[in-house]
C-alpha positions in Angstrom: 136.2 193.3 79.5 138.5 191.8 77.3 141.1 191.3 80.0 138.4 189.1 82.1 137.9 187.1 78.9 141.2 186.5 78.4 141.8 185.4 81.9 138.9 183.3 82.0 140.3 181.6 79.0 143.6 180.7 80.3 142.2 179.7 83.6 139.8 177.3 82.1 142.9 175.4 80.3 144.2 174.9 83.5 141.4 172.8 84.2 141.4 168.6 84.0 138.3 167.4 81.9 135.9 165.3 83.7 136.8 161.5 82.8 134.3 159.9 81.2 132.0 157.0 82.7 130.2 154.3 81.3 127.5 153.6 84.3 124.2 156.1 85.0 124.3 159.5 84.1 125.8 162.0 86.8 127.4 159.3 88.6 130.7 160.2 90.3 133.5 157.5 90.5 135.1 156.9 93.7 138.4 154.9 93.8 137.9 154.7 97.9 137.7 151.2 98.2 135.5 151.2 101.7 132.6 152.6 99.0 133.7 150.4 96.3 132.5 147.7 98.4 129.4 149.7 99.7 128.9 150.1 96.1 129.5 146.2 95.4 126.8 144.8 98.1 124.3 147.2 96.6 124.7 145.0 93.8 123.3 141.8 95.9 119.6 143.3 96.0 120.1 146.2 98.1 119.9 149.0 95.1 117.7 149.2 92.2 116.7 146.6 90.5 115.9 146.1 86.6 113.1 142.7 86.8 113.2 141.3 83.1 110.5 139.0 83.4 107.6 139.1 86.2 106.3 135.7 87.8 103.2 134.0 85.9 101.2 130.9 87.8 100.5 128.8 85.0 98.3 125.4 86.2 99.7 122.1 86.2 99.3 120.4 82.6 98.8 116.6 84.7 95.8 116.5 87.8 97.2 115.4 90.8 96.8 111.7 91.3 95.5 110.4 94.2 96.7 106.8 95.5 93.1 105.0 95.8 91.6 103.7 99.1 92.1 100.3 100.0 88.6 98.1 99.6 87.9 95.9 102.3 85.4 92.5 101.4 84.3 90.5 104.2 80.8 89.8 103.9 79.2 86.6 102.4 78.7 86.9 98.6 79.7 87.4 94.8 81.7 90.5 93.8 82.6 91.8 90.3 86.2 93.4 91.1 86.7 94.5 87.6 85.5 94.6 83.9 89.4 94.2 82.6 90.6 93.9 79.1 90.4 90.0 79.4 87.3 90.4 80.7 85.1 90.2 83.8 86.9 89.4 87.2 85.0 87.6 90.2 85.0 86.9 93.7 83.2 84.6 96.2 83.4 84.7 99.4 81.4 82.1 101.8 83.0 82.7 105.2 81.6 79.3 107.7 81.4 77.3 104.7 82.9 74.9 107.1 81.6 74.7 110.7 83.6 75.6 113.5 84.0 72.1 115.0 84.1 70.3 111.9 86.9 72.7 110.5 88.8 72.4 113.9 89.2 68.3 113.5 90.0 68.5 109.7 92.8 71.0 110.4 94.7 69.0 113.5 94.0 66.0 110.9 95.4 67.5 107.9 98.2 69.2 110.1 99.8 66.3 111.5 98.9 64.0 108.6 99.9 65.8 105.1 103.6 65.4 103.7 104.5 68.7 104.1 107.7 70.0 103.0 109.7 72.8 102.2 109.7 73.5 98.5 112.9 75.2 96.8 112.5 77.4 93.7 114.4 79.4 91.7 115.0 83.2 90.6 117.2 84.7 88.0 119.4 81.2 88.8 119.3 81.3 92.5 117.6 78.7 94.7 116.1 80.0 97.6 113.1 77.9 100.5 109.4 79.3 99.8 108.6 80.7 103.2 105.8 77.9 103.9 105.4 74.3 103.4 103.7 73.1 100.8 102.4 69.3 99.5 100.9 68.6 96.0 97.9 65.8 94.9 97.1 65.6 91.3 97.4 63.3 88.5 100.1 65.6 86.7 103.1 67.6 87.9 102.9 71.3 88.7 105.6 73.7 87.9 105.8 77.3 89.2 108.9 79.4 89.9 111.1 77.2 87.3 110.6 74.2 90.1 108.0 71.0 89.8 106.1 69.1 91.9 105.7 65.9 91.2 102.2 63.7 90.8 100.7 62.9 94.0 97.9 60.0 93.1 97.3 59.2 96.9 94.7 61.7 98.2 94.4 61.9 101.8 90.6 60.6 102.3 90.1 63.7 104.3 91.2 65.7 100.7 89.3 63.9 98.8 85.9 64.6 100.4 87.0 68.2 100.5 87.5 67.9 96.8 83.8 66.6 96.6 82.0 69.3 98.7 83.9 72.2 97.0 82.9 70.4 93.9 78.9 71.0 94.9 79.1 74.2 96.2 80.9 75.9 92.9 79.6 73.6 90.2 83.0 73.1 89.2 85.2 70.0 89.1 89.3 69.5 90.4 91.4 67.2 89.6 94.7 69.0 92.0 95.1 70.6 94.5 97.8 72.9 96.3 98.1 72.7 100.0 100.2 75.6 101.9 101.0 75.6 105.4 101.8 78.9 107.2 103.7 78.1 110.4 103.2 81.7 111.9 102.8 85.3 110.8 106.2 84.9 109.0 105.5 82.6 106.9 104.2 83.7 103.2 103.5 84.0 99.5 104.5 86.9 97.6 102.0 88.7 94.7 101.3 86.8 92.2 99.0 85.6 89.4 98.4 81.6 89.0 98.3 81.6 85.3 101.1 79.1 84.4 100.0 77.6 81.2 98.7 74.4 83.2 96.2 75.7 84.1 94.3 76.8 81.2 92.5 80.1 80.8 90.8 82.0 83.2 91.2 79.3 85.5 88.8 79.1 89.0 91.0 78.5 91.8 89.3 77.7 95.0 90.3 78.5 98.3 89.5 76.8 102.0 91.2 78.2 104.8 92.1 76.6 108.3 93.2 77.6 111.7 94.0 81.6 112.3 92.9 84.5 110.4 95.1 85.6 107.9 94.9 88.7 105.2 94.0 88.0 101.5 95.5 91.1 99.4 95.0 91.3 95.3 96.0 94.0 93.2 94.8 95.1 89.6 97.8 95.0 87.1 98.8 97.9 86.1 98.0 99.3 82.1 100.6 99.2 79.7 101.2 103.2 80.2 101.9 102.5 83.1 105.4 100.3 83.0 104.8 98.2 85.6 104.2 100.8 88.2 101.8 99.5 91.2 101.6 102.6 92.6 97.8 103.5 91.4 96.2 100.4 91.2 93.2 99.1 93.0 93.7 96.9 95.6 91.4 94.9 98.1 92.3 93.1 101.4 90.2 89.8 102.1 90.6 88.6 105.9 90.2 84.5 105.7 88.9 83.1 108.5 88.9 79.7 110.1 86.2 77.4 107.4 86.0 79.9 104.8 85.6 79.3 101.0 86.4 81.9 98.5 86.9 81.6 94.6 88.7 83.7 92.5 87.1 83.0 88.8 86.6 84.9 85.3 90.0 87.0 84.3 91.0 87.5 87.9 94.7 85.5 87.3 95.0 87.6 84.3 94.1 91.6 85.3 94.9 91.0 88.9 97.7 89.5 91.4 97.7 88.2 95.1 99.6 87.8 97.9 99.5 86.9 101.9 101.8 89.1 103.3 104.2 88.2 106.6 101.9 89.9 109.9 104.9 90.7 112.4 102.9 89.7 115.6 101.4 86.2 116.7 99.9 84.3 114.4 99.1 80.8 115.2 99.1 77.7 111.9 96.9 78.4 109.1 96.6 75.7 106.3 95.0 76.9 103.3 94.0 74.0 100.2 93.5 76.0 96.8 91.8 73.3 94.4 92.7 73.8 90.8 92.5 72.3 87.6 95.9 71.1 85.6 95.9 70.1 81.8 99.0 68.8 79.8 101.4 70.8 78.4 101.7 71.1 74.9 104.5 69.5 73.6 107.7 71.4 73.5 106.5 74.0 75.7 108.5 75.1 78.6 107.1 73.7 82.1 105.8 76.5 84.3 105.8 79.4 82.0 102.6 81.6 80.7 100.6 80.7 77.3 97.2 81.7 76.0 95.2 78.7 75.8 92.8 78.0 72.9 90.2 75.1 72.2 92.7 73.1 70.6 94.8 73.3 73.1 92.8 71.8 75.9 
């Protein structure tokens, strides 16, 4: 017995130790490199997995915003667009406040007899031509886009008894008035308010259009939070047709802007006449640019 002892003892010495391993328990190393790499695309998903952190749904912190739906006004009548922060905001629209054949003579008349011309104005120091032609009766100059217009005393007769009817119908009275001519569906004005200091606060600006139907667009300013973004605002579309009347009154210049966009197929002429009311400037004040307007002022 002590012989097999022995012999076990020198046998085991013979022996190499099993080198040591740092991975799983029991695992065997194999320097063949054709399982090395067997080994090494196990590693892309194929073996066992340890998952650290499981996937949580957690809700949005901000609702999804939703762009609102377009209004659409083109019914006779008075509309309340907004209660703003300067206040109330008002349309009327009278569509055949003119009739058809009276409208048709006054805008052949006014087409072919008005000084139009093409107005230049100016943007971060470039000139560039207003996409429309434009004349100007008043007993002031008007100043918009860093250009002026200069006093028109002559009305046209024809103007003049326009001034009068629009007069009756809105209570109000004018003493200018802005006449635009839009040759064709690429003529237009961009969005904009008509709050130049000139013309007071919350100035009524009415509105008689002539010849073909053209699209009236506002949109509500943006809040502050906002940063000018135009994205969620409400907006309206307003189709003016031949003899129509509408008024924008209250804070509508100051909580909302408008535009007639260009309309890439046919459109025939379309003169539209927006009566207004100018004031002098206070001294010292830039021509054409925005002021609040108090009691003394006027």
């Amino acid at each position: 017995m002590s012989d097999k002892r022995q012999r076990a003892r020198v046998q085991g010495s013979w022996a190499k130790p099993l080198p040591k391993h740092s991975g799983t328990t029991g695992a065997i190393p194999n320097n063949n490199p054709s399982n090395n790499a067997n080994a090494a695309s196990g590693s892309w998903g194929c073996g066992p997995q340890k998952t650290t952190k499981t996937f949580e749904f957690h809700q949005p912190t901000k609702p999804t915003r939703e762009v609102p739906p377009e209004k659409v006004i083109e019914q006779a009548g008075d509309y309340e667009i907004s209660h703003g922060p300067s206040g109330v905001s008002r349309l009327r629209l009278l569509p055949g406040f003119l009739p058809p054949e009276e409208a048709d003579w006054m805008f052949s008349k006014l087409l072919a007899e008005l000084p139009w011309s093409q107005k230049s104005n100016y943007r971060q120091g470039e000139a560039y031509q207003e996409p429309r032609l434009t004349c100007w009766y008043g007993e002031l100059p008007y100043t918009y886009a860093r250009s002026t217009m200069a006093a028109n005393t002559q009305w046209h007769p024809l103007l003049a008894t326009l001034r009068e009817t629009v007069s009756q119908a809105s209570g109000l009275s004018f003493n200018s008035l802005l006449c635009n001519l839009y040759r064709d569906g690429h003529d237009s004005i961009g969005w904009h308010s008509d709050d130049e200091a000139s013309l007071g606060t919350k100035p009524t600006i009415a509105s008689i259009s002539l010849g073909d139907t053209r699209v009236f667009s506002l949109r509500k300013q943006p809040p502050p939070e906002e940063i000018g973004d135009y994205t969620y605002v409400e907006r309206i579309r307003v189709p003016l047709n031949h003899g129509t009347l509408l008024l924008m009154e209250g804070a509508t210049q100051d909580d909302w802007q408008h535009q007639v966009a260009k309309e890439y197929h046919d459109r025939g002429p379309r003169i539209n006449l927006t009566f207004r009311t100018i004031y002098p400037e206070p001294e010292g004040h830039r021509p054409g640019t925005k002021m609040r307007f108090t009691a003394k002022n006027l």
